[in-house]
C-alpha positions as CSV (number, residue, x, y, z in Angstrom):
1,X,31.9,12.8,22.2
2,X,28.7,10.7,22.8
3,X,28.7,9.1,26.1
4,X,27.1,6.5,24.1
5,X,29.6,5.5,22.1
6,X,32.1,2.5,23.0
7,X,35.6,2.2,22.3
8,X,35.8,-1.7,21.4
9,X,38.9,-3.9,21.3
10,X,40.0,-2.7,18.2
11,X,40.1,0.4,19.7
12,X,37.3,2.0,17.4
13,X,34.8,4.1,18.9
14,X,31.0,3.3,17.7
15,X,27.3,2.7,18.8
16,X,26.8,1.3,21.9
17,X,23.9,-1.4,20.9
18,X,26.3,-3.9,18.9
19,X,27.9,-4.7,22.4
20,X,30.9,-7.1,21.6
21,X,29.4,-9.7,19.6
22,X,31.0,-10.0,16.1
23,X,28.4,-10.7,14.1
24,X,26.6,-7.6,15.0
25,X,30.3,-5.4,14.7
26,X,30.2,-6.3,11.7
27,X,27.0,-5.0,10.3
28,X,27.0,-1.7,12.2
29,X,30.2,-1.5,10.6
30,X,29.9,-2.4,7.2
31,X,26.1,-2.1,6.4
32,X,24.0,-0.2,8.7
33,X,23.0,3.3,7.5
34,X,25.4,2.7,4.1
35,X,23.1,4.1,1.5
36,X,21.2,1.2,-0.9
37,X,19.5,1.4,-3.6
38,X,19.2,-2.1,-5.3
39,X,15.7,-3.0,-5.0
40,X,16.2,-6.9,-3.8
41,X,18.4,-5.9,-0.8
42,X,15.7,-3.0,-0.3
43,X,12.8,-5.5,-0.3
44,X,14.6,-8.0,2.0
45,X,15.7,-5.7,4.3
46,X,11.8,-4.7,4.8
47,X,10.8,-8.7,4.9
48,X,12.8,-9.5,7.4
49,X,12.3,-6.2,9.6
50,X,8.7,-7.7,9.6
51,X,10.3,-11.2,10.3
52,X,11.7,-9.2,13.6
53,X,8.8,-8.0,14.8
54,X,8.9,-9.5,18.5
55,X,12.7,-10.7,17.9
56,X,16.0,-9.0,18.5
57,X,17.6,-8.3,14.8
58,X,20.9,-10.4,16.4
59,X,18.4,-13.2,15.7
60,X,17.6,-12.6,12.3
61,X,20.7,-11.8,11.4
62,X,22.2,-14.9,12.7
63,X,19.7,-16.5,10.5
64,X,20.0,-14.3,7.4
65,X,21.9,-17.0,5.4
66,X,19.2,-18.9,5.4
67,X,16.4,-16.8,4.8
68,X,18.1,-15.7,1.7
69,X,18.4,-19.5,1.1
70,X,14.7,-20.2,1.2
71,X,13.7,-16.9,-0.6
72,X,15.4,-17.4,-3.5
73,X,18.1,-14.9,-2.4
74,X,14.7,-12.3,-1.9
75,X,14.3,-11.7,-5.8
76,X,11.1,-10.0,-5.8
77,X,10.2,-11.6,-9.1
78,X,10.8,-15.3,-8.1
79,X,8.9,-14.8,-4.6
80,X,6.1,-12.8,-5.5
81,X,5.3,-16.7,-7.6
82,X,5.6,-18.3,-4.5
83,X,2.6,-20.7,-4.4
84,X,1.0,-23.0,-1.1
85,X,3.9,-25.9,-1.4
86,X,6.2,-22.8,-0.8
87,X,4.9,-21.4,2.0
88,X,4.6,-24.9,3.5
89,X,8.5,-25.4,2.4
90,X,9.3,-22.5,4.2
91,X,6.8,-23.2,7.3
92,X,8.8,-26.3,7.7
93,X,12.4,-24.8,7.3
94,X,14.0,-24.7,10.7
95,X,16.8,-22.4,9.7
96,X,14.4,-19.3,9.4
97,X,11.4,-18.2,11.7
98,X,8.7,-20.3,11.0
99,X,5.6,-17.7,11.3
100,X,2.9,-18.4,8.9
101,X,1.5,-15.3,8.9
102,X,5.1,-13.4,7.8
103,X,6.1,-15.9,5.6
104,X,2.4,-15.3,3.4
105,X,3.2,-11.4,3.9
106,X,6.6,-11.3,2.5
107,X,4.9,-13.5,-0.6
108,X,2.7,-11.1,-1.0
109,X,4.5,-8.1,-0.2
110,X,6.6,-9.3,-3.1
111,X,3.4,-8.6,-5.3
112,X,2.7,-5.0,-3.9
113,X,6.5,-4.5,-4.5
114,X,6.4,-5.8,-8.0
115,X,2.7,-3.3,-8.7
116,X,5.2,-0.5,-6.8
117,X,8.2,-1.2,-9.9
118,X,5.8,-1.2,-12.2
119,X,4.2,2.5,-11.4
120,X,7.9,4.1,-10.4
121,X,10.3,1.8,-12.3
122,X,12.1,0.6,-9.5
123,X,11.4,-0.3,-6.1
124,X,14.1,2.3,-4.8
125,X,12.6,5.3,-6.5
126,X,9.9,4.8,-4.4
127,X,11.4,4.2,-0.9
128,X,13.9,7.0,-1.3
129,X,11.1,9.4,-2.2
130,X,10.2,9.3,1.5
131,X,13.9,10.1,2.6
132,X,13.5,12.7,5.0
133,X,14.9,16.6,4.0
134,X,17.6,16.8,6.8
135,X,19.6,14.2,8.2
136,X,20.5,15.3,11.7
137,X,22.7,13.8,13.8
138,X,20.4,11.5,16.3
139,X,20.6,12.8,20.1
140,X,23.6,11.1,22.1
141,X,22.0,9.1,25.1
142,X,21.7,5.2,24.5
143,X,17.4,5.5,25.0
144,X,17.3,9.1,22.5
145,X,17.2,6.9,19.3
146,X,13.6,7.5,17.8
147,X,11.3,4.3,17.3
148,X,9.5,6.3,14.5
149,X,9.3,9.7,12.5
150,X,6.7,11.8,10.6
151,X,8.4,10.3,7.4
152,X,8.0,6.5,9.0
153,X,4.6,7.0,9.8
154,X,3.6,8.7,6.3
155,X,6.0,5.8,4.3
156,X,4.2,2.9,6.3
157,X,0.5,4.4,5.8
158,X,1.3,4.5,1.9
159,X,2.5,1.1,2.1
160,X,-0.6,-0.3,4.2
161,X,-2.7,1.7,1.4
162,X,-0.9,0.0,-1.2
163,X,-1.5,-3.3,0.5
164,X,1.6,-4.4,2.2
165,X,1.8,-6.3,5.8
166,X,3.9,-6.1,8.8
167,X,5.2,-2.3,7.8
168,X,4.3,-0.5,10.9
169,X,5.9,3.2,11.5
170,X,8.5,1.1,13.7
171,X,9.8,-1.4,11.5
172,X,9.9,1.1,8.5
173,X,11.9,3.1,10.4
174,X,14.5,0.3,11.3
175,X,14.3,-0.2,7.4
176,X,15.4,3.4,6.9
177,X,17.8,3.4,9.5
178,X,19.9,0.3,8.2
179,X,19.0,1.3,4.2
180,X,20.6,4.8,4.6
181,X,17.6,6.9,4.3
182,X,18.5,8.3,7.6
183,X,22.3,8.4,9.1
184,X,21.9,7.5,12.8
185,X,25.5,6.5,14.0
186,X,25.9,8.7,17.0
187,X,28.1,11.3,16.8
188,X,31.4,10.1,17.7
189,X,31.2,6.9,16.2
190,X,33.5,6.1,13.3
191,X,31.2,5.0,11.2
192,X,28.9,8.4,10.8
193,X,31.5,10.1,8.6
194,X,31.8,7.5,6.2
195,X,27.9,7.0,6.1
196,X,27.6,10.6,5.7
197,X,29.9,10.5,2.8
198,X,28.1,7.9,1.3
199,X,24.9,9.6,1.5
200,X,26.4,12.4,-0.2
201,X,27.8,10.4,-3.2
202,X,24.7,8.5,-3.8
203,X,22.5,9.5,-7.1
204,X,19.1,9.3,-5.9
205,X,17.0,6.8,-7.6
């Protein structure tokens, strides 16, 4: 049993880092590491990893309700036409961060995703082709996560070639983490098994 797994209130054992706040239970329970492949949840999930950058994820996800809001529910076809009175909407919009410079990248990111669909047919054949071979259990101490992998780094220099923003080896590996490209619930945690069976369900796009 991981010593860094907690037993919370409801007497489940899981993760250590959602602590007791609800909001965060809920989506290490419920969403992070469950396998997706629909390419709008894929290409929000990397906008607002770059929205994070600097943040704590509680904050975004506190906020993700309105993000969705004020990116058209992160379409990739409605944001890559985003024009200037959008990005000054959304500059403007005190529910989401208010960061000129991610707010123009997710715009354009939307492009590079759309060029992406266009040469693999969707957006999730592409990001699942840089799911690692082996999906080990991560290490059990609370600090033993890895920030990064070999597949992070290659998947966030083929995104920087293919002109995309704010898609460091960090944050893509956050995305891959929470997308189900990698299963890192600690061992212990109630949630690995059910990720794991997931991942072995799941038709790869």
């Amino acid at each position: 049993m991981s010593a860094a797994t907690l037993t919370g209130a409801d007497g489940r054992r899981r993760c250590w880092w959602p602590g007791d706040d609800e909001t965060y239970l809920a989506y290490h329970d419920a969403e992070w590491g469950r396998p997706v492949t629909d390419d709008n949840r894929l290409f929000e999930k990397l906008c607002l990893e770059g929205f994070q950058s600097g943040l704590s994820w509680l904050t975004i996800l506190r906020k993700r309700a309105n993000f969705r809001a004020a990116f058209g529910g992160f379409d990739i076809a409605t944001v890559s036409a985003f024009g200037t009175g959008d990005i000054e909407r959304l500059v403007g919009d005190a529910g989401i961060v208010r960061h000129r410079g991610k707010i123009v990248s997710a715009i354009k990111n939307a492009g590079r995703a759309t060029e992406v669909i266009d040469e693999f047919g969707t957006l999730a054949a592409y990001l699942w082709s840089w799911e690692p071979a082996v999906s080990e259990p991560p290490p059990s101490g609370k600090d033993s996560l890895p920030a990064t992998t070999p597949e992070s780094a290659a998947l966030a220099k083929d995104l920087k070639r293919r002109g995309w923003s704010f898609v460091g080896p960090t944050t893509v590996y956050a995305f891959m983490q929470s997308m189900g490209l990698v299963n890192d619930h600690l061992e212990g945690c109630f949630a690995r098994p059910a990720c794991e069976a997931e991942r072995a369900a799941l038709t790869r796009p």
